[in-house]
C-alpha positions as CSV (number, residue, x, y, z in Angstrom):
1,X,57.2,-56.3,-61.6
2,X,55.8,-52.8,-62.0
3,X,56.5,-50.4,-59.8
4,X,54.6,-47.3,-58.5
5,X,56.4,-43.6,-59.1
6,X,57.5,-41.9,-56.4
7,X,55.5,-39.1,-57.5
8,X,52.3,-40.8,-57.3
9,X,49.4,-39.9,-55.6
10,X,46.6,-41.9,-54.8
11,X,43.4,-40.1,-56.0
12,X,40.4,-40.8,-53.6
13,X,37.3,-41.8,-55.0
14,X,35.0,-39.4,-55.6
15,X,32.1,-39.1,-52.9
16,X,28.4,-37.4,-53.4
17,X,27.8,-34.5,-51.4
18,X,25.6,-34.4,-49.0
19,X,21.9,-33.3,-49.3
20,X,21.5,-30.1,-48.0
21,X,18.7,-30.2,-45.0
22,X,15.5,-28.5,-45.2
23,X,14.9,-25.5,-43.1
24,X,11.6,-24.4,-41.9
25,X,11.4,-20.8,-43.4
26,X,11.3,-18.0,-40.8
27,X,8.6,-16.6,-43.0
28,X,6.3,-19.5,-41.8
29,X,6.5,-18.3,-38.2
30,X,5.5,-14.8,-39.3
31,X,1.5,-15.2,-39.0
32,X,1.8,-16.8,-35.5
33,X,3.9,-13.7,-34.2
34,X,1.9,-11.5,-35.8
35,X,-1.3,-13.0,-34.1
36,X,-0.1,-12.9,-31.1
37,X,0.8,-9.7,-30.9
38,X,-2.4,-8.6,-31.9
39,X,-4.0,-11.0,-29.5
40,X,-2.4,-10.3,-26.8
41,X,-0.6,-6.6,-27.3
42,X,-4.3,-5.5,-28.8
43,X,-5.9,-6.9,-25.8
44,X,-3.6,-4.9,-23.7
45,X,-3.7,-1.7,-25.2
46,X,-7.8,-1.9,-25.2
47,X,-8.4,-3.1,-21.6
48,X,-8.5,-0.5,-19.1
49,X,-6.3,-0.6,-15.5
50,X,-7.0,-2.7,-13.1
51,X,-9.5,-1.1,-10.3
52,X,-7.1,-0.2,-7.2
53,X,-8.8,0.7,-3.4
54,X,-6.0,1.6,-1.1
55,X,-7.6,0.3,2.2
56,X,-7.2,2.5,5.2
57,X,-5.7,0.3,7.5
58,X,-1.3,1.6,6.1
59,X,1.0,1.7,8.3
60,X,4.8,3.1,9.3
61,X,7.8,0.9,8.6
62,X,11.4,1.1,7.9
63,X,12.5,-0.8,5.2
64,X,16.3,-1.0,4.2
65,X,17.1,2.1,6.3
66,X,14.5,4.3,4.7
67,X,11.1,5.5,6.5
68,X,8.6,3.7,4.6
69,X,4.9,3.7,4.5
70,X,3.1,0.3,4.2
71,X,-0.1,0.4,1.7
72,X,-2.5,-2.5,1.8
73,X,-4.8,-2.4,-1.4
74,X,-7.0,-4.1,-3.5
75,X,-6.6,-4.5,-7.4
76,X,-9.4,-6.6,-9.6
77,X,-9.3,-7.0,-12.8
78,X,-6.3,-7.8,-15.3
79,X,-5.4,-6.1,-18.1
80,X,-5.0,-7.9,-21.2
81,X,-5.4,-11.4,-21.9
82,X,-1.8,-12.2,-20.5
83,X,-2.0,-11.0,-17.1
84,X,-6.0,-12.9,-17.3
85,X,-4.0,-16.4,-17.9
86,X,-0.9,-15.8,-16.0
87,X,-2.4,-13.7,-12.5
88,X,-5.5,-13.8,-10.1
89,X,-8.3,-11.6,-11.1
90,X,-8.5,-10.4,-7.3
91,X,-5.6,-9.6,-5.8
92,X,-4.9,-7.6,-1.9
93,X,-1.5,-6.9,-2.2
94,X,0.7,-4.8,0.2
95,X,3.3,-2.3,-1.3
96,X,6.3,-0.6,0.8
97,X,6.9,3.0,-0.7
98,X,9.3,5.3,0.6
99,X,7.7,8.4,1.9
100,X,10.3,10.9,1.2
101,X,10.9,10.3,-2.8
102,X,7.7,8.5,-3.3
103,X,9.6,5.6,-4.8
104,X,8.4,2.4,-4.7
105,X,10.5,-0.1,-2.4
106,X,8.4,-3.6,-3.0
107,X,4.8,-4.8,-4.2
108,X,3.4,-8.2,-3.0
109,X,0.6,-9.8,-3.2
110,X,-1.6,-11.2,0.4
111,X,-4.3,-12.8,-1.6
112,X,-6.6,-13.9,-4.3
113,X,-9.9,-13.0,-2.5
114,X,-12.9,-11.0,-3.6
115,X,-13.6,-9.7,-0.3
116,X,-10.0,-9.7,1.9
117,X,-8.9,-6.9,4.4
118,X,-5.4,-6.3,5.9
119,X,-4.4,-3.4,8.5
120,X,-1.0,-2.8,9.6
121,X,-0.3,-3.5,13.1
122,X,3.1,-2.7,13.4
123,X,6.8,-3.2,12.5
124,X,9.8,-4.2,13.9
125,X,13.5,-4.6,12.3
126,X,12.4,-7.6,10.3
127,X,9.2,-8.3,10.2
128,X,5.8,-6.3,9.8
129,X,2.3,-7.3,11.6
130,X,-1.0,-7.4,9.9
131,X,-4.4,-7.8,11.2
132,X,-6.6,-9.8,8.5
133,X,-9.2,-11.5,7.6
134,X,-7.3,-14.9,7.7
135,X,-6.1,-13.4,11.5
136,X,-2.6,-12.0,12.2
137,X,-0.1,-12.2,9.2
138,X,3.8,-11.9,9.7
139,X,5.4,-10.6,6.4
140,X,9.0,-9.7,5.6
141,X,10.2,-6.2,5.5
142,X,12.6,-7.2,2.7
143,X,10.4,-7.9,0.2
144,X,6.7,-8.0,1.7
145,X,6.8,-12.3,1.4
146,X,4.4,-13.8,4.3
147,X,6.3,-15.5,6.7
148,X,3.5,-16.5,8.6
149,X,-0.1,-16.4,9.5
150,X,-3.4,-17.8,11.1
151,X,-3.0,-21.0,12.9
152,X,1.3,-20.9,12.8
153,X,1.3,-17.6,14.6
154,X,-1.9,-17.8,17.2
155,X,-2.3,-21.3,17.4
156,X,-5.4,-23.9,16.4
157,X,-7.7,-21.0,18.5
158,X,-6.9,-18.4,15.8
159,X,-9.6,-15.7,15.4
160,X,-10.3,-14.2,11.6
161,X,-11.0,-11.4,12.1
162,X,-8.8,-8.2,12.6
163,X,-10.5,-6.6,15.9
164,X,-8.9,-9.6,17.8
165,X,-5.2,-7.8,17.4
166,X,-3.4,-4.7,18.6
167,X,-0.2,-2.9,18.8
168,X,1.0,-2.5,22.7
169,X,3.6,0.0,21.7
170,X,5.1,-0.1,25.4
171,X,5.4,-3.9,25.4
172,X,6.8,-3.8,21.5
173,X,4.2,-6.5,20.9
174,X,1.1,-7.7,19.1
175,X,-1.4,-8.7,21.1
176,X,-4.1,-11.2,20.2
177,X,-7.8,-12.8,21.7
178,X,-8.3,-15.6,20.3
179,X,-11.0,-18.1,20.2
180,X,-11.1,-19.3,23.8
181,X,-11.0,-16.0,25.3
182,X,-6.7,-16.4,25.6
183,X,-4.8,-12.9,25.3
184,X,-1.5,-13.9,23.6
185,X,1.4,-11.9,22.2
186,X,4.0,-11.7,19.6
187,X,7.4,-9.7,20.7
188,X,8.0,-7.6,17.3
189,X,10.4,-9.6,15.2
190,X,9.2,-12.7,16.8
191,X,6.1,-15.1,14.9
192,X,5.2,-17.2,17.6
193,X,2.6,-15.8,20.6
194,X,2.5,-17.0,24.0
195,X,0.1,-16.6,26.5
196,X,0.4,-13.0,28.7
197,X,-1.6,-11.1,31.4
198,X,-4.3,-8.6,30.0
199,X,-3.4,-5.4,29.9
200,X,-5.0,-1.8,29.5
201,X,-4.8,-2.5,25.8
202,X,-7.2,-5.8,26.4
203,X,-10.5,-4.3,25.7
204,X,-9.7,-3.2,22.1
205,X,-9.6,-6.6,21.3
206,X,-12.8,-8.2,20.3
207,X,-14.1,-11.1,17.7
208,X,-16.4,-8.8,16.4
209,X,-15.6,-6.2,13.3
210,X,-16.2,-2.5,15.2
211,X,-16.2,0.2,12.2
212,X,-12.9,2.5,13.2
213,X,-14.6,6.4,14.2
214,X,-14.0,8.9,11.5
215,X,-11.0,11.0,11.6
216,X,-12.3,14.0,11.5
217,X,-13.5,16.4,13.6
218,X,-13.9,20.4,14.4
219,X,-12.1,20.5,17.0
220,X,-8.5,19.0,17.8
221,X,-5.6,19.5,20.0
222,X,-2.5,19.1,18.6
223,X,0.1,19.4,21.0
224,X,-0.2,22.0,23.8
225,X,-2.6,24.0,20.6
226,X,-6.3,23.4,20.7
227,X,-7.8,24.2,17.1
228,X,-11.3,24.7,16.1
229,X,-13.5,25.9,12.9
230,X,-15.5,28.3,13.4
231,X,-18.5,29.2,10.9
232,X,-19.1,32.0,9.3
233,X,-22.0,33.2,7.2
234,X,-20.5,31.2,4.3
235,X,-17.7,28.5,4.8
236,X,-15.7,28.7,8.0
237,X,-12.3,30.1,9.4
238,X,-9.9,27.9,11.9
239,X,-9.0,29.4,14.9
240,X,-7.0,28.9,18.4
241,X,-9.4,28.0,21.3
242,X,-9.9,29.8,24.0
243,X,-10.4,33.1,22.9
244,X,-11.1,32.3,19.0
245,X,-7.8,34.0,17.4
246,X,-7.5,33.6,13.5
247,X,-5.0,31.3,12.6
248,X,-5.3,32.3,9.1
249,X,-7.5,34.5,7.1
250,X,-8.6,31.4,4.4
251,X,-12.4,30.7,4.5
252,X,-12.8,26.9,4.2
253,X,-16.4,25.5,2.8
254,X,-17.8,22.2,4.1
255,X,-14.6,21.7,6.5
256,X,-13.3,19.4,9.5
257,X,-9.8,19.1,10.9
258,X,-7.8,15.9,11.1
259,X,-7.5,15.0,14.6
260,X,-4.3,13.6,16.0
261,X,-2.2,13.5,12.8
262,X,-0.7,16.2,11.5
263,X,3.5,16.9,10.3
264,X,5.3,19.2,12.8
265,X,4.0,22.5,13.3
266,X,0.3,22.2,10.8
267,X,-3.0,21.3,10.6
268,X,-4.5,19.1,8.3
269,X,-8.0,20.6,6.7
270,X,-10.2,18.5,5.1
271,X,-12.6,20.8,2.9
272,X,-14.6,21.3,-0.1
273,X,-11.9,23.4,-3.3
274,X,-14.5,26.3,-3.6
275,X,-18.0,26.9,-2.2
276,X,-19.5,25.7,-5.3
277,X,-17.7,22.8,-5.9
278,X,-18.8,20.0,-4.0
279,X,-16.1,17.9,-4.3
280,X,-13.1,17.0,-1.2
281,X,-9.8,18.6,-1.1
282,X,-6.7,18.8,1.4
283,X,-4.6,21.4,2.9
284,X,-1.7,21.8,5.1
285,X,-2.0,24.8,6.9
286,X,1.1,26.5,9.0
287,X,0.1,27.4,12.5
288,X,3.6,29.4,12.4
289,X,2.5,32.2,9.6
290,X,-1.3,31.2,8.8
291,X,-0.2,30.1,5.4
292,X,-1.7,27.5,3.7
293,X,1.6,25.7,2.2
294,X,-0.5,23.3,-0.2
295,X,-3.3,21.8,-1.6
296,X,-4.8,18.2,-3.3
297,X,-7.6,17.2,-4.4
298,X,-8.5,14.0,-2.3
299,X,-11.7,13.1,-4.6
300,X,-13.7,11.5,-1.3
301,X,-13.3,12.0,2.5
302,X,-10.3,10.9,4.7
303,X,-10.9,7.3,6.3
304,X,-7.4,7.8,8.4
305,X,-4.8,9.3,9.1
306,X,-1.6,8.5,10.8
307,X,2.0,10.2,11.5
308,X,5.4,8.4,11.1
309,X,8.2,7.9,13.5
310,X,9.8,10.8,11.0
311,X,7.4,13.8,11.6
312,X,5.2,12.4,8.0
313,X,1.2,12.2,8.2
314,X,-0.5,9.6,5.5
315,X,-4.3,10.3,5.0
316,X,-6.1,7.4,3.5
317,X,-8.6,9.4,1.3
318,X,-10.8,7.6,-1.8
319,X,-8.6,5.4,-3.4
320,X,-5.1,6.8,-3.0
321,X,-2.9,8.0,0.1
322,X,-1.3,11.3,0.8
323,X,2.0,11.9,2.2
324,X,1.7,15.4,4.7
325,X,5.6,16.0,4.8
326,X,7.0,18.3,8.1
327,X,8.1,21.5,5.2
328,X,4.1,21.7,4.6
329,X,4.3,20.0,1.6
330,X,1.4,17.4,0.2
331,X,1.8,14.5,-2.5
332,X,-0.1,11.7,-3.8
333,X,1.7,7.9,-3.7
334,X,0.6,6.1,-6.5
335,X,0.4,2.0,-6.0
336,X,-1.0,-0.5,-8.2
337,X,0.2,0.0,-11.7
338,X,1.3,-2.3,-13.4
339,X,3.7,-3.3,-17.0
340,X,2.8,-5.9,-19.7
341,X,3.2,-8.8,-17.8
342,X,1.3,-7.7,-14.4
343,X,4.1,-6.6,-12.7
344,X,3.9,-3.9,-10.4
345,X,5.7,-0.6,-11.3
């Protein structure tokens, strides 16, 4: 019998290759990409911002250890045909910015209505207090997310409407009216509100919308100093009442002072730049050496103004916000831009 070598190798049978797989060609992708960056990235690039209206009603929080100033705004219309698919058209939103560096802490949005208001109450540890249009609102110092609001804070009775809440600063509460004629109130941090005596604070609270006064006026007192304009010929000159002594030598056209809010040792002047330019401007004046320390253009008049736990004034003027610092000092805070995608920045 034959016998195989022991050298011998079997040899395997030969096999076909495989067929190599067809592969979609990157190059087929390439229109698709390139209309959509023209769709989108042209629509972008051609659309103006979004309209912002920083409402008056900011308020005084601290938010991760810094001294931060709480901006309720309004911003319609998207920009591009990205943020139109993928965000509301009308947004209030609320952003925390910290007063000292400008910088902008958190931005989050209230709601999707046309016609939507929000005023900050006040602020505890945790939590900040809103008077709205949808009635008290509890949001989260961490990030601005509402907690709570309406019917889970007041109760069934909720009024909507923001003249039905206050701050009672001495309490550390919110108080509220609501549609029975109840006075509640909210301990700060807390978001439930029980039923309490009235108090002196009582008859600020009311189901009807009351227009806050304007404030301005030619004659304040701030501190133990009593300030006053005085006019002249042309424009007018601020001066220490009684006895009318200059404070400075400046001549201010078309002026009124701030009343009650002003940083440490100034006065706020709300006035026209020059005597022919009828446009509103805003300057820190030091009652120390009659200097004043700066100037901004404000483009419409103040609608409030309010000074911080930290010596810092913020005037609510058109539609931006200006920081009055305690060195004299004035800067505008920006809110409401946004990147690509609608985020704020």
């Amino acid at each position: 019998m034959y016998e195989m070598p022991e050298q011998y190798t079997p040899v395997a049978p030969y096999e076909t290759p495989p067929r190599p797989r067809r592969r979609v060609a990157p190059l087929a992708l390439l229109p698709l990409v390139l209309f959509a960056a023209a769709f989108f990235g042209g629509s972008y690039l051609l659309s103006p911002e979004p309209d912002v209206e920083v409402g008056p009603g900011f308020g005084f929080a601290r938010v991760d250890g810094r001294q931060a100033v709480l901006v309720p705004y309004g911003r319609h219309g998207p920009r591009g045909m990205f943020q139109l698919m993928a965000q509301d058209v009308f947004q209030v939103r609320l952003a925390a910015v910290d007063t000292a560096s400008g910088e902008l802490l958190w931005d989050a949005q209230l709601s999707d209505r046309l016609i939507w208001e929000a005023t900050v109450l006040a602020a505890g540890e945790r939590y900040a207090y809103l008077a709205t249009d949808s009635g008290l609102v509890v949001v989260s110092l961490a990030d601005g997310s509402v907690v709570a609001g309406g019917a889970d804070v007041v109760g069934e009775a909720y009024v909507a409407s923001p003249t039905a809440y206050a701050h009672d600063p001495d309490g550390r509460r919110v108080v509220a009216l609501d549609a029975n004629g109840v006075v509640l109130a909210v301990p700060l941090d807390g978001v439930e509100a029980v039923p309490v005596e009235p108090g002196p604070w009582a008859q600020r609270l009311s189901g009807n919308n009351v227009p806050p006064p304007p404030p301005t006026a030619r004659e304040v007192r701030l501190g133990a100093e009593v300030l006053a304009l005085r006019d002249l010929p042309v424009g007018g000159v601020l001066v220490r009442t009684p006895g009318d002594v200059p404070v400075c030598d400046t001549v201010f056209h078309g002026a009124a002072l701030l009343a009650g809010a002003a940083p440490a040792g100034h006065v706020l002047v709300q006035h026209q730049p020059s005597v022919n330019d009828r446009g509103t401007a805003l300057s820190a004046v030091s009652l120390a050496t009659g200097r004043v320390t700066a100037t901004v253009g404000t483009g419409a008049a103040a609608t409030r103004a309010v000074t911080g736990p930290d010596g810092t004034t913020a005037v609510a003027a058109g539609d931006g916000l200006v920081i009055a610092r305690a060195d004299g000092s004035l800067a505008d805070l920006a809110v409401g831009g946004t990147d690509f995608f609608g985020n704020p920045t």
